[in-house]
PASEBA-1860 file (N, C-alpha, C; in nm, 3 decimals):
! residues 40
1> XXXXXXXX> 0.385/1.253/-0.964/0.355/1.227/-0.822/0.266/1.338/-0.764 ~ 0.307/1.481/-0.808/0.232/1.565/-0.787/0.093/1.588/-0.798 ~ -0.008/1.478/-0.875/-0.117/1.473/-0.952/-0.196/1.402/-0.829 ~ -0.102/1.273/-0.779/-0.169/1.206/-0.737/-0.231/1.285/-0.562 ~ -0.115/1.326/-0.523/-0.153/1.408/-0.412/-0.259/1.484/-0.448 ~ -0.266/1.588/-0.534/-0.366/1.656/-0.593/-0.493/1.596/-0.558 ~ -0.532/1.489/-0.643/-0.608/1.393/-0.645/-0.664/1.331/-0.502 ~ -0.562/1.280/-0.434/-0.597/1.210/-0.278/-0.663/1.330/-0.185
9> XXXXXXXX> -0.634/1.445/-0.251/-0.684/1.529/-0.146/-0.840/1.639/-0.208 ~ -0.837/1.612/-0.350/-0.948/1.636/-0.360/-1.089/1.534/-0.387 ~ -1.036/1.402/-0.384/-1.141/1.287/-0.395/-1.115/1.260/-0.276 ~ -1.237/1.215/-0.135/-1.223/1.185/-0.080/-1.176/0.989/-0.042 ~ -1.271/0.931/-0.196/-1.254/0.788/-0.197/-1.053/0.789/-0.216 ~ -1.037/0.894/-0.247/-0.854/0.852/-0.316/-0.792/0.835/-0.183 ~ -0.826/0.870/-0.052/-0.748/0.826/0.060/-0.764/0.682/0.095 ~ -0.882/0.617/0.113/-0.951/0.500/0.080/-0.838/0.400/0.022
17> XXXXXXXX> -0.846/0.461/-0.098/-0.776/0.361/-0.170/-0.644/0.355/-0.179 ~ -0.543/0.480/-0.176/-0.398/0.477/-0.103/-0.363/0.394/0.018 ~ -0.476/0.393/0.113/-0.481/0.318/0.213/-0.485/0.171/0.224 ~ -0.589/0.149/0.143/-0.596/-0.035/0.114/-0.471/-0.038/0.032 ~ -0.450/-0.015/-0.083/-0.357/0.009/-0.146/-0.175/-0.070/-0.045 ~ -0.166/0.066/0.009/-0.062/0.068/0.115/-0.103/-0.051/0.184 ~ -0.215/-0.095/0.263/-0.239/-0.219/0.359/-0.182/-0.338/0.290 ~ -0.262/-0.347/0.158/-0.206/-0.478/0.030/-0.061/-0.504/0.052
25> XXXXXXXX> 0.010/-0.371/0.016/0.151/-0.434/-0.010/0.200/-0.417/0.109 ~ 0.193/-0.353/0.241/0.270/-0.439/0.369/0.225/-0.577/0.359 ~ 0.072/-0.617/0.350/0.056/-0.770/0.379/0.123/-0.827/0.307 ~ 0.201/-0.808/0.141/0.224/-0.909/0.085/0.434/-0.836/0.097 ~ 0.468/-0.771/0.150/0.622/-0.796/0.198/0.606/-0.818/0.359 ~ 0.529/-0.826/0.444/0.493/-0.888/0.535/0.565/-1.046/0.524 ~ 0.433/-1.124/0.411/0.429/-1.268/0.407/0.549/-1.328/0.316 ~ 0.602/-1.208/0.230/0.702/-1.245/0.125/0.840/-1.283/0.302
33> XXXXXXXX> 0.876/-1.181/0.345/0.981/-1.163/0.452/0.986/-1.296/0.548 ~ 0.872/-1.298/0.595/0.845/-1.419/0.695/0.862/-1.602/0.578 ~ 0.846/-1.612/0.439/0.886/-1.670/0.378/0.975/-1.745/0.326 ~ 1.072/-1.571/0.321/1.222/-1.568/0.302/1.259/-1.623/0.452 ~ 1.229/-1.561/0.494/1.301/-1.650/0.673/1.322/-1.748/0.651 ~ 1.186/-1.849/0.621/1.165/-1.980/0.673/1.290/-2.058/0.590 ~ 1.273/-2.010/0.435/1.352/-2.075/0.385/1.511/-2.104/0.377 ~ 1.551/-2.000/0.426/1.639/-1.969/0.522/1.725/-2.060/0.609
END
């Protein structure tokens, strides 16, 4: 884990992509949650 911090902070694209990254998977337990509701 230590590497990757390393990394995010000396590539500037590595924040970039932690970020989309992170955006991806709220959207998809976002749409998974609201799913689970419905079926519910």
């Amino acid at each position: 884990m230590k590497w990757i911090l390393v990394w995010n902070t000396t590539a500037p694209k590595g924040n970039y992509y932690t970020l989309i990254v992170t955006l991806i998977a709220t959207l998809f337990i976002t749409i998974g949650i609201r799913g689970y509701m419905k079926t519910r």
